[in-house]
Backbone as CSV, one residue per row, in Angstrom:
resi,resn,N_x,N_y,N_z,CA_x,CA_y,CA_z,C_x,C_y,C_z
1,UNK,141.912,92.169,54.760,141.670,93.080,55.865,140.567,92.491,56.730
2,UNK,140.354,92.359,58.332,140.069,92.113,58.791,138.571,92.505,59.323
3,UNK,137.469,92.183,59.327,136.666,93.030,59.983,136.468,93.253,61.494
4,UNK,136.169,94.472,61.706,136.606,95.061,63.322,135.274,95.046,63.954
5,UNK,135.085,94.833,65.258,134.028,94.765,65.832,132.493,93.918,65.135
6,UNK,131.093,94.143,65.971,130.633,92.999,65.580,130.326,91.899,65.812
7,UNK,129.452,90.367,65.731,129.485,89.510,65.979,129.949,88.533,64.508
8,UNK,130.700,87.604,64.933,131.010,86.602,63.707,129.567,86.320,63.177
9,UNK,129.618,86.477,61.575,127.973,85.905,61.050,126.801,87.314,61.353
10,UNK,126.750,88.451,62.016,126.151,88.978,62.342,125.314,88.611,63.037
11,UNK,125.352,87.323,63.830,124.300,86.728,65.496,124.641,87.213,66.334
12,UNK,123.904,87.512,67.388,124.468,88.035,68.577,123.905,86.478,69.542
13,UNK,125.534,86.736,70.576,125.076,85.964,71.121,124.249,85.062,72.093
14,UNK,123.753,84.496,72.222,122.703,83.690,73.407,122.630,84.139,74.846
15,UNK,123.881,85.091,75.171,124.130,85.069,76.647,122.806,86.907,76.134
16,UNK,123.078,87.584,74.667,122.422,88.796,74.976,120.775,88.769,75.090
17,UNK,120.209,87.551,74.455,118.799,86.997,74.871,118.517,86.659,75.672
18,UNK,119.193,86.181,76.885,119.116,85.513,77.895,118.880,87.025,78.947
19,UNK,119.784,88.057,78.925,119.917,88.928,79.787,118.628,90.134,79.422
20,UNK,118.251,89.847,78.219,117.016,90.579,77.714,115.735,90.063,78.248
21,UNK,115.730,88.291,78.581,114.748,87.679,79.431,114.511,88.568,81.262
22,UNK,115.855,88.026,81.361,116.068,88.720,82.677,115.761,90.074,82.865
23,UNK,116.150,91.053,82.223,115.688,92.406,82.459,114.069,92.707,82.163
24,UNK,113.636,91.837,81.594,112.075,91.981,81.308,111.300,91.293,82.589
25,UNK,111.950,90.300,83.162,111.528,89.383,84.187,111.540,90.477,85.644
26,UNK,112.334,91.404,85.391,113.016,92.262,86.655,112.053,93.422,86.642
27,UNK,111.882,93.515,85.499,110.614,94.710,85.383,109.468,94.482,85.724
28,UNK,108.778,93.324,85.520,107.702,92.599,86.157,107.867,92.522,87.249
29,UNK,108.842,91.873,88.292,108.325,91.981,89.450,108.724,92.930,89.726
30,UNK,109.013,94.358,89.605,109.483,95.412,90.075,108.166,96.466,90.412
31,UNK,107.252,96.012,88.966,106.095,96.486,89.000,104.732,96.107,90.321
32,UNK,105.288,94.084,90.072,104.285,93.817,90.964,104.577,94.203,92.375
33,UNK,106.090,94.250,92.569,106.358,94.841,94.254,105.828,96.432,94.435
34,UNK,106.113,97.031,93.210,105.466,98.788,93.549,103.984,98.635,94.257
35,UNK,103.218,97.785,93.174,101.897,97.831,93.149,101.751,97.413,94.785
36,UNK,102.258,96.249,95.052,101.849,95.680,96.517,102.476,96.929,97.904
37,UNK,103.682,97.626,97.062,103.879,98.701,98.465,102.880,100.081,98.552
38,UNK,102.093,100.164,96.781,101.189,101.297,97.274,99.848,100.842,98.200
39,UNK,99.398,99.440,98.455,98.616,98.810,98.918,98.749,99.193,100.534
40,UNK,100.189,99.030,100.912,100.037,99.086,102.626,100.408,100.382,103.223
41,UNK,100.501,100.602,104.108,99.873,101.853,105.093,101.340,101.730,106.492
42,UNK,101.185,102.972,106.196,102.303,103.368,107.141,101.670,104.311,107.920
43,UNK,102.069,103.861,109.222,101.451,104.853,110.420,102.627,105.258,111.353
44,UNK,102.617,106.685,111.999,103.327,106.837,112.782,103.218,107.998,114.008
45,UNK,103.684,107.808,115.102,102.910,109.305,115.805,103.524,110.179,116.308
46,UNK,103.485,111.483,116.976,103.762,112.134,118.072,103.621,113.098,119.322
47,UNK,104.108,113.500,119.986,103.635,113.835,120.948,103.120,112.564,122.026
48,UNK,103.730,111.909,122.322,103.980,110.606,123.229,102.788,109.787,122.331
49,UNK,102.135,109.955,121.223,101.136,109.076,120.821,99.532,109.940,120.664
50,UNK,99.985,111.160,121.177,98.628,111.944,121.141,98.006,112.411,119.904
51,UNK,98.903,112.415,118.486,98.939,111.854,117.063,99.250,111.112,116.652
52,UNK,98.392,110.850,115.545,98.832,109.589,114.742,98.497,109.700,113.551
53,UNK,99.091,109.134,112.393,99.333,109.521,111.184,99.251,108.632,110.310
54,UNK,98.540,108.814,109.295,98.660,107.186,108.570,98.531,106.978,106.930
55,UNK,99.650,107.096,106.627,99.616,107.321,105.059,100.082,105.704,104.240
56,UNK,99.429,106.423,102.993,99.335,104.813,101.938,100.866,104.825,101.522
57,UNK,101.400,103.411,100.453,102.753,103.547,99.908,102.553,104.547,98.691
58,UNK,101.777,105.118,98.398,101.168,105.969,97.656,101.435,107.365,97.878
59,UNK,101.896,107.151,99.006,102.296,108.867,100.454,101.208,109.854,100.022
60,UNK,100.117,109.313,100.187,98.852,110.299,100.785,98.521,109.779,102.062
61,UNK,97.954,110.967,102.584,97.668,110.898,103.833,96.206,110.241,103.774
62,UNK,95.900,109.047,104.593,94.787,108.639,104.662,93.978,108.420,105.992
63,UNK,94.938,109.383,107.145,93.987,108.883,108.461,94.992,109.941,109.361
64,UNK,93.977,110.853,110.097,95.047,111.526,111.109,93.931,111.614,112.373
65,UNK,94.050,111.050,113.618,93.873,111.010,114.462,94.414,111.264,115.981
66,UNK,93.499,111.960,116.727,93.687,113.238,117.343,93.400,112.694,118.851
67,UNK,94.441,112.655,120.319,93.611,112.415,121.274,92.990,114.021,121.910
68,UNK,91.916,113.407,122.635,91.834,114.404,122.748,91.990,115.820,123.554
69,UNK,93.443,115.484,124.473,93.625,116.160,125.408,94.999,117.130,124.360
70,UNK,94.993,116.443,123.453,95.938,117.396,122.356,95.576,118.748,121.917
71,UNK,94.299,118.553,121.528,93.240,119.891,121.383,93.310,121.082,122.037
72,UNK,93.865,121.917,121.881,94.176,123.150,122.834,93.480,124.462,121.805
73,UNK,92.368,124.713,121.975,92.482,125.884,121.047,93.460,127.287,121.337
74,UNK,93.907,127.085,122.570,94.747,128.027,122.578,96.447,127.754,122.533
75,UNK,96.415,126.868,121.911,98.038,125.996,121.625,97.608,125.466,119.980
76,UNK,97.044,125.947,119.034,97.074,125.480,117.841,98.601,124.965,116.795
77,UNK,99.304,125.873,117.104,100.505,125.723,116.707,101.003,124.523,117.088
78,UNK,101.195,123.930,118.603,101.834,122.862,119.214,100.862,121.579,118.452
79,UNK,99.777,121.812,118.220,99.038,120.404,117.328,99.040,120.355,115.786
80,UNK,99.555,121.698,115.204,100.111,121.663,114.157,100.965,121.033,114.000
81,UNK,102.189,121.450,114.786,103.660,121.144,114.366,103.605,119.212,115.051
82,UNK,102.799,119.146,115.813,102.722,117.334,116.196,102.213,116.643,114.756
83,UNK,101.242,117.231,113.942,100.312,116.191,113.024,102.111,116.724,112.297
84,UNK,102.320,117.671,111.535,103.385,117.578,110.757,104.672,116.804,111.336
85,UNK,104.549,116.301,112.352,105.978,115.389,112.862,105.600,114.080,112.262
86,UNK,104.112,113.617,112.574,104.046,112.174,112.469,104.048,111.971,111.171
87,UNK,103.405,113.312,110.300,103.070,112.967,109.012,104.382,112.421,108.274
88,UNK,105.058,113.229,108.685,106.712,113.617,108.194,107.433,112.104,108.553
89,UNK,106.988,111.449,109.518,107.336,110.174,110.018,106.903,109.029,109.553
90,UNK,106.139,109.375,109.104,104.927,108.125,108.545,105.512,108.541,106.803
91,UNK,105.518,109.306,106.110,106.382,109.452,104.743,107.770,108.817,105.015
92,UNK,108.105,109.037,105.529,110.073,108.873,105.614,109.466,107.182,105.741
93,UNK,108.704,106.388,106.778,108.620,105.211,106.553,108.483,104.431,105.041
94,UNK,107.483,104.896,104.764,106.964,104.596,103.160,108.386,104.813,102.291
95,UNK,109.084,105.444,102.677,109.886,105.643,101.425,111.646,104.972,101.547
96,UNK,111.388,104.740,103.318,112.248,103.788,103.362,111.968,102.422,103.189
97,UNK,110.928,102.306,103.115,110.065,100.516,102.316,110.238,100.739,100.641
98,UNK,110.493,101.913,100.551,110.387,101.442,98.987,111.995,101.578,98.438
99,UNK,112.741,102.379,99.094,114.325,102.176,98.676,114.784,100.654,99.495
100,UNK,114.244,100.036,100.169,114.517,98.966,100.818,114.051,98.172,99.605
101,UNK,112.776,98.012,99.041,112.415,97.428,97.956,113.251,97.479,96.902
102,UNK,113.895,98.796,96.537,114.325,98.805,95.156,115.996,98.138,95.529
103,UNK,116.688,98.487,96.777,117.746,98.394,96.743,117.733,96.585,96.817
104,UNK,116.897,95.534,96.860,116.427,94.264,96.657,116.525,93.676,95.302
105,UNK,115.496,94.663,94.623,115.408,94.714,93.459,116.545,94.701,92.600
106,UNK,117.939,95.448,92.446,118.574,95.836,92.008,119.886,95.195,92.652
107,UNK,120.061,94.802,93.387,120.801,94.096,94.539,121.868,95.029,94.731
108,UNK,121.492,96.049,94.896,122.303,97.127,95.950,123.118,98.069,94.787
109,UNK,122.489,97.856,93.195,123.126,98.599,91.787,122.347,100.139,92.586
110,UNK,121.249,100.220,92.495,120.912,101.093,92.759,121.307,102.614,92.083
111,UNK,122.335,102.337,90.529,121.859,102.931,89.247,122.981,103.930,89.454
112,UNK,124.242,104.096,90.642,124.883,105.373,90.708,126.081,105.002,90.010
113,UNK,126.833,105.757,89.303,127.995,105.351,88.300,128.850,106.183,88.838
114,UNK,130.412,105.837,88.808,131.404,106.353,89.374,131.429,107.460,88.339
115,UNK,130.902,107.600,87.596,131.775,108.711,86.085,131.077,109.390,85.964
């Protein structure tokens, strides 16, 4: 009787060490690219530029700057809803640098399964 499944000898073969290199190699730089996208800074504005917004790859906000003819104390709302445009603009950047990163990373696997 035959034995079913398995490797002949119980070795596995060379090609499954090899791909165990590789997936460890992929994790490393996957790490070192995260690390280098929480490093840079995404800025973005609105209201023709009269905000500006400037968050880490980290997506905290690290800089919001105001001109100053934006300032309305009696229009608070309209300089609300401007810092929340750019902010909102300046995230969506960051996070399209980092699915741009991963979809690199992964060369376009990007992990979705038909099943």
């Amino acid at each position: 009787m035959a034995k079913r499944g398995g490797f002949p000898g119980g070795a596995m073969p060379g090609n499954m060490s090899n791909l165990m290199k590789q997936a460890q190699r992929m994790q490393r730089q996957m790490e070192e690219n995260q690390k280098e996208l929480e490093t840079k800074e995404f800025t973005a504005t609105s209201g023709g530029g009269a905000v500006e917004v400037t968050v880490s790859g980290k997506k905290e906000v690290l800089k919001v700057k105001l001109a100053e003819e934006v300032v309305d104390p009696e229009d608070i709302e309209m300089l609300q809803d401007l810092i929340v445009a750019a902010a909102n603009e300046a995230m969506r950047q960051a996070e399209e640098e980092n699915a741009a990163l991963m979809n690199k990373m992964t060369g376009g696997f990007g992990g979705g399964f038909p099943f």
